[in-house]
N, C-alpha and C positions, 0 to 999 in steps of 0.2 A: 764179591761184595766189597764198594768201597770203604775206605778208612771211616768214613762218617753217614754212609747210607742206610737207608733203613734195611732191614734183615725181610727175609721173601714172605713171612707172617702176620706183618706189619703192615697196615694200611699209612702210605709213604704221606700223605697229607695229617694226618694224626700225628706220626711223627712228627714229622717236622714243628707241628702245633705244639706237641708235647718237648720237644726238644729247645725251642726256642724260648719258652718262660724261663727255662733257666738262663737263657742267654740275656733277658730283661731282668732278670733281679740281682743277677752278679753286678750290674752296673751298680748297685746298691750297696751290695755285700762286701765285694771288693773297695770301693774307693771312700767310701761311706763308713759301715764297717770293721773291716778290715784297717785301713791307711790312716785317714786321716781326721775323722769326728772326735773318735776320743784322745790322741793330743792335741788335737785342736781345743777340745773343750777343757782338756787339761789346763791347757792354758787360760781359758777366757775365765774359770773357774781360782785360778792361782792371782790371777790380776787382781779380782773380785777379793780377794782374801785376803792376801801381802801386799797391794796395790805395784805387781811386779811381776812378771814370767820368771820361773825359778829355773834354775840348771842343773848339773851335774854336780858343778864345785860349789852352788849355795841355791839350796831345794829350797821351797815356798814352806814353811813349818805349821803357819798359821791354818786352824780348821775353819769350815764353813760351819753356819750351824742350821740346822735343818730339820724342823720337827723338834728344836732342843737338843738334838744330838749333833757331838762338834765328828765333821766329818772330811778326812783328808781331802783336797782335792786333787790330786793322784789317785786316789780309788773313787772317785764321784762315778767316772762311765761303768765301773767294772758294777758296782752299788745298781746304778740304773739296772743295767743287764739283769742283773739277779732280781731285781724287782718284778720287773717285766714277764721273767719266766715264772715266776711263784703264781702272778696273776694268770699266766698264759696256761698254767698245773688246771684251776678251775674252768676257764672260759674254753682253750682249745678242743680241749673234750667235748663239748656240746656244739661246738662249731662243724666236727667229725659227724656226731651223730645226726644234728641237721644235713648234713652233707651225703650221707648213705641213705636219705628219705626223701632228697630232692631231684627231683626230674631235670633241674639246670645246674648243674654242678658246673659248668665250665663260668656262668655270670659271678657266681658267691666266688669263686676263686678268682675271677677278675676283678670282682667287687671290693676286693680288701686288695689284692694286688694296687688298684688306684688312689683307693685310702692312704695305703704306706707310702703310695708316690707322692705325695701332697703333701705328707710329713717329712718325709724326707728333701723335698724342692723348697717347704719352707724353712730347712735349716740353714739357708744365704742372710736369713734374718739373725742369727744369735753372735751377736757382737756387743762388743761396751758394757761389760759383763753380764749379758743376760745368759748365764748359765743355767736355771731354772727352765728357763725354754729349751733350752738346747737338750736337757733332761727330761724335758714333756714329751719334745719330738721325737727322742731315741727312743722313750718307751713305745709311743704311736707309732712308728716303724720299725722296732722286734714285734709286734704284735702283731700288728698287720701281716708284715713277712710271716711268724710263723701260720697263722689263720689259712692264708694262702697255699701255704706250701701242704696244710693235713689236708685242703682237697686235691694240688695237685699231685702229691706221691700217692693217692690212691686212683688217681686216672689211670697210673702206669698197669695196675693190674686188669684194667677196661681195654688198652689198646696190644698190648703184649702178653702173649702166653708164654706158659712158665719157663720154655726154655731159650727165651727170646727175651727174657726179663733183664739178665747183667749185662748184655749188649748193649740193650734200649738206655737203659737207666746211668749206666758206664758214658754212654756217646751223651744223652745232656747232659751230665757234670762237664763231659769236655765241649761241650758247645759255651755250656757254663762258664767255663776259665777263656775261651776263647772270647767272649763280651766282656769278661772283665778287662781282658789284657789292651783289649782295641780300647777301651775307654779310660780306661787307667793311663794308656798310656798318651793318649792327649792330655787328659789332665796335668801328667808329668811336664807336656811340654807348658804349659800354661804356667803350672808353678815355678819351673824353672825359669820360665823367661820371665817372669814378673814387673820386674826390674824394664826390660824392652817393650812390656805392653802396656807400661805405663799402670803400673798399681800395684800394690803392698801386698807380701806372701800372705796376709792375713787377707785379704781381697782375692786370690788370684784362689786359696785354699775354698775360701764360702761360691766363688764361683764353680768350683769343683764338684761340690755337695750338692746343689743347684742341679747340674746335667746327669749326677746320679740319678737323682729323683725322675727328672724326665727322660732318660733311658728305659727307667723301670714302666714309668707310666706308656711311655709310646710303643716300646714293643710288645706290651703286653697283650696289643689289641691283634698280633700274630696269632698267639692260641685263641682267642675270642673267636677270629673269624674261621680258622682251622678246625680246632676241634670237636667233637658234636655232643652234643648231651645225648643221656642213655638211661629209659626209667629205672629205678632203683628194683634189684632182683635179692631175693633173700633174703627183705627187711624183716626182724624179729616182730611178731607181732607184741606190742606191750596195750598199756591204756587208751584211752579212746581220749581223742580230745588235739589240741592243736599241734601242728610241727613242734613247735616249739615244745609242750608238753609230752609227747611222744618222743622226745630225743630226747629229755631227760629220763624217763622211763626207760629210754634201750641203755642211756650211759646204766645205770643204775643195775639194770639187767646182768650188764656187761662184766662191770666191775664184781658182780657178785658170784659168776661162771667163771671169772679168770682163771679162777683155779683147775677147772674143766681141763686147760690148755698149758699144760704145765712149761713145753720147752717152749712154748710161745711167749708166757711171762718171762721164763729167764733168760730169753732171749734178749728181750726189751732191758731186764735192770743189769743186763751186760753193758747194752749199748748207752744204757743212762751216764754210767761209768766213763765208758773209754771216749764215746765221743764229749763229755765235758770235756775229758782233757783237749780234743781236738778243737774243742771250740773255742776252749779259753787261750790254748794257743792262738789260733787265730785272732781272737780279737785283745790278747795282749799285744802281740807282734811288736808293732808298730812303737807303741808305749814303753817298750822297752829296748827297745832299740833307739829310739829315742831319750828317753828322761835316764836309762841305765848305759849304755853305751855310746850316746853322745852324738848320734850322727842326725846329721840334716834329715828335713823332710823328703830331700829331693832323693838322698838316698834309700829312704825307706822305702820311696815309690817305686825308685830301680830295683829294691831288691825285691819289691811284693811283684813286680813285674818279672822277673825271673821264676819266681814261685808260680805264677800263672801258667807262663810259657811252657816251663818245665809240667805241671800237675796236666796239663792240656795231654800230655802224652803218657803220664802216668795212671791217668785216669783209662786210655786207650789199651794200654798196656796192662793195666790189673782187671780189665775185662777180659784179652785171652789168657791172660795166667788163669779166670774162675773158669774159664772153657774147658781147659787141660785137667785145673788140681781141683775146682769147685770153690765158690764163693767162701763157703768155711775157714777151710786151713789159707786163703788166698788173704782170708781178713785179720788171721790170728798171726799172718807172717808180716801183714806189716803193721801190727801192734807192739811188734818187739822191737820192730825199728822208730816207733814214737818215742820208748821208751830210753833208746838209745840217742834219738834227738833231745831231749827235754834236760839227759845229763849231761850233754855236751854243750847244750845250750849255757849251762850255769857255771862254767868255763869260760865263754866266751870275752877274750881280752876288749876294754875300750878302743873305738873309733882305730880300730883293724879290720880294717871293709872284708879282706877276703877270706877269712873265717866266718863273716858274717852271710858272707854270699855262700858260701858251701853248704853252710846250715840250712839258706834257703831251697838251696838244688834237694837235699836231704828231703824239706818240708814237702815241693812239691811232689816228689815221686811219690809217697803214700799216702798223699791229702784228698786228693778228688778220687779214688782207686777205693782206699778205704769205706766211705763215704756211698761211694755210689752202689760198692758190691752190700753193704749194711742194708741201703734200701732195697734191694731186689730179692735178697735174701729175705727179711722180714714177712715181705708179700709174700712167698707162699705159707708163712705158718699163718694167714689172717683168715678167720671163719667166713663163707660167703655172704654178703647182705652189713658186713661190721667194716670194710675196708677202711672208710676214711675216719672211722670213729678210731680203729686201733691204731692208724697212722698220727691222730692227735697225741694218745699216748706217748707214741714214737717223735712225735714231735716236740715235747717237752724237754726232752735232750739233744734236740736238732739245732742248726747252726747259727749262731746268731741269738741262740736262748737259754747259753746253758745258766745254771743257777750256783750248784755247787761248785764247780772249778771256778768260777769269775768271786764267789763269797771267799773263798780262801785265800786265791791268789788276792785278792785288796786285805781281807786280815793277814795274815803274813806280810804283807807289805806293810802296812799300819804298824806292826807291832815291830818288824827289825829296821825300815826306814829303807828296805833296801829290797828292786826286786830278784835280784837273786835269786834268794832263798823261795822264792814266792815262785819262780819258774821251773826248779827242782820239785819244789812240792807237786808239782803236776804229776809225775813218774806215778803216783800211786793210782790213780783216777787208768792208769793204759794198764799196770800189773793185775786190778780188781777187775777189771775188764774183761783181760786174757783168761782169766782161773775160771770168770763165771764163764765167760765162750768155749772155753774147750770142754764145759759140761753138758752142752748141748745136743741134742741130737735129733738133727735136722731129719732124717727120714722121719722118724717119728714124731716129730711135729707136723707134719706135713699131711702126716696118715689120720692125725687126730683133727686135724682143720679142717678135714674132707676134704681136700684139693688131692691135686692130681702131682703124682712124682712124676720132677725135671729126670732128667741122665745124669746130672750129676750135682751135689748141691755141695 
């Protein structure tokens, strides 16, 4: 079996179908995301305020005000994010539940997949301080993206059996980082060369945000045409009356058996935890590595492009580590290593690139690994006929939405002026994590969901 083939249980066109949406939304996630939206908007937000981009040696002080409330523009995208997921707590769940009662699950998860690409392509427009837009769009594309994503991590338990799950799920995070890296790293060359192509890094950055969007939008039509819809098996029977009414009825259902599924819940308020911190890592990055340690955009992009590279193979590699040790202890060893990154991070000296690059090498080896073994893991505690409803849940702390580490890390930043202190504070979000995970116990979750026990979990 090759490095990135599909596994002999696996319908290899599925695959591929299934493997490749991740390779269209990392064009999002990544340069979008991850690099370059939110100092970008950092910026166009500080202009808007101070009538000035602030720095290192003299920060932009003055608040925006919004709703009446005066609000740093340093914490404006991290505010967004947190908005976006509180609304996404309510709406994702019902997007799940419509989703485990729908006979075309592959169109609704295409459907919002091209919604978020249209927000996202239209972020080439947010310049001359239209910051407010640039805040509409982010929220329309976390939202989009998460909506997308609770149908498609529950496809994964439709094309792969359970012991074929961290393989499957392991190899599209790494096809994942492989689309960000190929498009990241043209954009790199665009913003670098800016200067030679004749237009301003402010131009060269919105034309970058632009080819996310249609990265995301154009390969999306891969799983469209690859994967197949499947009628809905084990739907709860509740009320009688439309889709719509019937998905609220099974959430409602759902939410009130939770308790039925014990390691299944604490599974999830594990993963609420530890993946905020991953997330909020993530989509600090860049913003602090910028506005705290001083470095260009150009190098932010080389060093999120090493984190790609590297995570491409880390994500390969913490699939046979869950083969050998089990997705479990495989996810709790590199949560000790987050927590080891996040204090080293709050260390980390000014515009001294190769500290900064080591950090990255660190970031990717447990980023896409972690991440991918959580999803695969999850799917077998989920009850039959519930997938994509309990993956909504699961998605409310997924990538790109967390709430609680993006709310703190902007207050702590708000309140010392510095994000330091604000990157340290992550450390708690991977230790609350670790205590509720190793309370778990995946056989017995597994036995009470009725599924069927992997070899090794």
């Amino acid at each position: 079996m090759g490095l990135l083939s599909a596994p002999a249980a696996v319908d290899k066109r599925e695959y591929w179908g299934f493997s490749l949406y991740d390779w269209a939304n990392s064009g999002y996630v990544t340069t979008t995301g991850t690099v370059l939206f939110a100092p970008y908007l950092t910026s166009v937000a500080e202009q808007a305020a101070c009538g000035r981009v602030g720095t290192t040696e003299d920060p932009c002080r003055t608040n925006l005000e919004i709703l009446g409330l005066g609000v740093s523009p340093g914490s404006l995208a991290f505010y967004v994010v947190t908005v976006a997921t509180l609304v996404s707590a309510l709406f994702l769940p019902i997007v799940g539940a419509i989703a485990d009662r729908s006979p075309r699950k592959k169109l609704l998860m295409c459907g919002f997949a091209w919604a978020g690409a249209i927000a996202a392509s239209s972020m080439v427009f947010v310049t001359d301080g239209r910051w407010a837009l640039g805040a509409l769009l982010l929220f329309i594309g976390n939202l989009c993206l998460g909506s997308s994503m609770v149908v498609y991590d529950s496809i994964l338990i439709d094309i792969a059996p359970p012991d074929d799950r961290d393989d499957v799920s392991s190899r599209a995070w790494a096809f994942g980082y492989l689309g960000g890296f190929i498009l990241l790293s043209i954009n790199l060359g665009v913003v670098t060369a800016h200067d030679a192509l004749g237009m301003s890094q402010g131009t060269a950055v919105r034309l970058s945000l632009l080819s996310a969007g249609l990265w995301w939008g154009l390969f999306t039509f891969v799983p469209f045409v690859k994967l197949r819809n499947r009628p809905p098996t084990g739907v709860v029977q509740v009320r009688s009356g439309s889709m719509v009414r019937q998905s609220f009825g099974q959430l409602g259902a759902t939410l009130k058996h939770l308790r039925t599924y014990p390691m299944t819940l604490l599974f999830l308020v594990a993963y609420l935890f530890f993946n905020d911190g991953i997330q909020t890592v993530i989509a600090v990055s860049s913003t602090y590595g910028e506005k705290q340690l001083g470095f260009e955009t150009q190098v932010l992009i080389m060093t999120i492009l090493l984190v790609q590279f590297v995570a491409f193979f880390g994500a390969i590699g913490f699939g046979r580590f869950a083969r050998r040790y089990g997705s479990h202890r495989t996810i709790m060893g590199g949560l000790v290593v987050w927590m080891v990154i996040v204090i080293a991070g709050f260390t980390l000296p000014e515009k001294q690139i190769v500290p900064f690059l080591a950090m990255g090498v660190a970031i990717g080896l447990v980023l896409g690994g972690t991440q991918a073994l959580s999803r695969s893991a999850f799917s077998q505690l989920i009850p039959k006929g519930r997938e994509a409803e309990y993956f909504s849940l699961y998605q409310a702390g997924e990538r790109g939405t967390s709430w609680l580490g993006t709310l703190v890390f902007g207050l702590v930043h708000q309140i010392t002026g510095s994000y330091r202190p604000a990157i340290v504070a992550l450390g708690l979000f991977f230790l609350i994590g670790l205590v509720l995970l190793s309370r778990v116990d995946m056989r017995r979750g597994i036995r009470e969901a009725g599924n069927a026990q992997p070899t090794l979990v």
